[in-house]
C-alpha positions, 0 to 999 in steps of 0.5 A: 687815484684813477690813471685810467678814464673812459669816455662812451659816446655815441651819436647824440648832441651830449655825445657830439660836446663831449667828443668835440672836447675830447678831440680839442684835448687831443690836438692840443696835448699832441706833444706829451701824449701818444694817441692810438685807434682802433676798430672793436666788432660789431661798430665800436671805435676806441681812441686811447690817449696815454698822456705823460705828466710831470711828477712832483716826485720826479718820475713821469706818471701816465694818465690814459684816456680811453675814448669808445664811440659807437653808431646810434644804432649800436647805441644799447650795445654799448650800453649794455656792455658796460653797465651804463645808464646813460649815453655819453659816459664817463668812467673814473675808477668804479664810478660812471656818470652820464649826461652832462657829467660826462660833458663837464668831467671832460671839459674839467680834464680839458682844463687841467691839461692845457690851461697850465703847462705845470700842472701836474700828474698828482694835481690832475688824479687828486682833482679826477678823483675827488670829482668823482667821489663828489658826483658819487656822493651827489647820485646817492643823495638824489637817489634817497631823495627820490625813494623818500619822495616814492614812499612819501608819495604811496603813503599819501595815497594809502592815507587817501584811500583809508580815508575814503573807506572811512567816510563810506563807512561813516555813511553806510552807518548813517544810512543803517546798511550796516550793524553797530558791531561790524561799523565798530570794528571796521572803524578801529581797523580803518583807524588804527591804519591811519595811525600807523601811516 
């Protein structure tokens, strides 16, 4: 289960919701949590957040909570640096979301730490984890559905354009431009396209 979690943020509206939550979640935890700063070259700020949860097995588990915020204009560095698509961003394991996903991880993690004083450390990884295997398995579903729209989409187009090459064939032939063989063996090939799509 994640004990990590990572926060990218920037200077954007999504950006500015997710850090006000985030900020909201700090003041709040400030007593079971231990919160440090620091500046990263070229204009990188990260806030770490390590908050101590109570443990059904009796010992302490640690959660870290790791903010990174950068200047607009540093915007597609830290994109970059870390392989994201999208700002703002959340890493839980090896999955990042962006978005509002990133907006409503953080809003979920701001619930499961202040709403109820007993929830614990396994509750709060059990839900982070399988949050995002629910988003994971959201993003694959989405991205076939958009391949099958693509190819749906260039086969339509492909059908359009035999069709089209048919009818002027149809008409050349009609119009005796064109001699019965060449028309025979143009219209099975057209044909045969057809079919296969």
């Amino acid at each position: 289960m994640p004990r990590k979690i990572t926060f990218y943020a920037s200077e954007d509206d999504l950006s500015s919701k997710l850090i006000k939550i985030l900020n909201g979640l700090i003041r709040e935890i400030k007593d079971t949590a231990k919160t440090s700063s620091r500046d990263m070259w070229p204009a990188f700020a990260i806030t770490t957040v390590k908050i101590t949860l109570p443990s059904t097995l009796g010992v302490r588990e640690e959660l870290e909570c790791e903010i990174w915020t950068s200047p607009k204009n540093y915007e597609e560095v830290l994109k970059t640096k870390f392989g994201l698509s999208g700002i703002p961003a959340v890493k839980i394991g090896d999955n990042i979301f962006v978005g509002e996903n990133a907006v409503g991880i953080a809003s979920d993690l701001h619930t499961l730490l202040t709403a109820n004083k007993y929830t614990n450390a396994e509750q709060i990884l059990y839900h982070l984890a399988t949050t995002a295997k629910s988003l994971a398995e959201t993003q694959i579903k989405e991205a076939e559905k958009e391949i099958e729209l693509r190819e749906a989409s260039v086969t339509s187009v492909f059908r359009q354009t035999i069709k089209e090459k048919l009818s002027s064939l149809e008409k050349l032939h009609m119009e005796k431009k064109i001699d019965e063989e060449t028309y025979r063996k143009m219209k099975k090939t057209y044909e045969e396209l057809l079919g296969g799509t």
